[in-house]
C-alpha angles and dihedrals in degrees: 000000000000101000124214086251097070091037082105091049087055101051100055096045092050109090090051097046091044089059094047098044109109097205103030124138110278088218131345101170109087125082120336108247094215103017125134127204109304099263106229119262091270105046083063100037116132114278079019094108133108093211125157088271137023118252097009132061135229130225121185120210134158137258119265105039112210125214133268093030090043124017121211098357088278108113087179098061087079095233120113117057104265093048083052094047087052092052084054108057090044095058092048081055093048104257107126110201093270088069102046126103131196118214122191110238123161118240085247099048099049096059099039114103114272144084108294136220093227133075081223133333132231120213121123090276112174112217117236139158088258108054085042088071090063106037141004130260138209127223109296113271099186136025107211136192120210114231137193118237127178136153119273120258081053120146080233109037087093092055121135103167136040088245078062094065095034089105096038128112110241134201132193138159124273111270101354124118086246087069086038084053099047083053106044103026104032100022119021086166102049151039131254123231103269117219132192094231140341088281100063094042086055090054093051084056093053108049100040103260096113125026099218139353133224117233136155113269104253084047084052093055094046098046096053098035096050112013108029121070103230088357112182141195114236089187146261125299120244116259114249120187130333110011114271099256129183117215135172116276122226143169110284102270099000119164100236106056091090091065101039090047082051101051082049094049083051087051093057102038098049085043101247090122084054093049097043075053094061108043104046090022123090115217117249091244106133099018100107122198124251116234 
């Protein structure tokens, strides 16, 4: 986790880092995807809050909590870009680590409609129209592209076009916009194979009941670099329409949104955002687009 004592660090070093950061983020300073109106000093001011608790926040994640968003399944160690983030945000809130709290949600649950258990919950959530009329959502903190992986010897590890995949039999976790993907931009016809988690879908792979998965591209990376023998990048799918983003999810009005989207709105503006990037992100290099 990135203390308040290197913030400074960060920030100088920002605009060079954001320009070498292979994956970072194209342009995050336009409108906030999922912003509300900037919430005046006070009402954010430390010990402000209306959290869960008084006194602590809560964040919500998944488990399992998949690298490199997460390291070691322990969202709570700091390392892996999504515990940094949330570290983050808290400190720009004025929770230092001592006072935060994780708390275990699955990806389903904590965008379904209904009061949460979190302050607000970290987990590679896209925002889209439909989620966000269920559940709030900060400023974006990362923009994503999804990404084909499969083994190689697959009918499908030599693909260079989307025709290409048409056959294929595709995998994707339940609810996610990798298993949207797999649906409205491979296989208009016909459904993916739906998984419970990453995990599952990985298994699939392995064992020959799907032919490829849909993941984001970090997770890509991560996934046939470290957990799949011979593990291989088909390639990225092409970007239709308004950039991927991820964004903090929160309870559907809830009162704090306008300060988390803000402390995220301070993170990309002062670079941190660029920096954590860099360092628990891998660069895009090697990951081809499919045509």
């Amino acid at each position: 986790m990135v203390s308040r004592n290197t913030l400074a660090a960060l920030s100088s070093a920002a605009v060079l880092l954001t320009a070498l950061a292979g994956c970072a983020p194209a342009d995050e300073s336009g409108p906030s995807a999922g912003a509300s109106a900037s919430p005046s000093g006070a009402a954010c001011a430390t010990g402000a809050l209306d959290t869960q608790t008084a006194g602590k926040l809560t964040i919500g994640t998944d488990n399992p909590a998949y690298e490199p968003w997460f390291k070691d399944n322990k969202p709570n160690n700091g390392q892996g870009f999504e515990s940094a983030v949330a570290y983050q945000v808290a400190e720009r809130l004025g929770y230092p680590a001592q006072n935060v709290v994780w708390a275990q949600v699955t990806f389903n649950n904590a965008i379904a409609p209904g009061p949460k258990t979190f302050d607000f919950d970290i987990n590679q959530f896209s925002i889209t129209p439909e989620r966000k009329k269920a559940v709030d959502f900060s400023s974006p903190y990362y923009l994503v592209r999804q990404t084909v992986i499969t083994t190689k010897g697959s009918k499908i590890a030599g693909a260079k076009t989307l025709a290409e995949l048409k056959s294929a039999k595709l995998g994707a976790q339940v609810g996610t916009t990798s298993y949207q993907a797999v649906n409205e931009i491979i296989k208009p016809d016909a459904k993916a194979q739906v998984y419970n988690n990453n995990d599952d879908a990985k298994a699939a792979l392995v064992n020959g009941t799907v032919d490829g998965i849909v993941v984001d591209l970090p997770t890509a990376f991560y996934m046939t670099a470290a957990e799949l023998d011979n593990g291989v990048i088909v390639g990225q799918l092409p970007q239709v329409g308004v950039p991927e983003q991820f964004g903090l999810v929160l309870d559907l009005d809830s009162p704090l949104t306008g300060c988390v989207t803000q402390a995220v709105d301070q993170l990309r503006q002062d670079g941190t955002l660029a920096v954590l990037e860099k360092q628990w992100l891998a660069s895009t290099g090697g990951a081809p687009e499919l045509s």
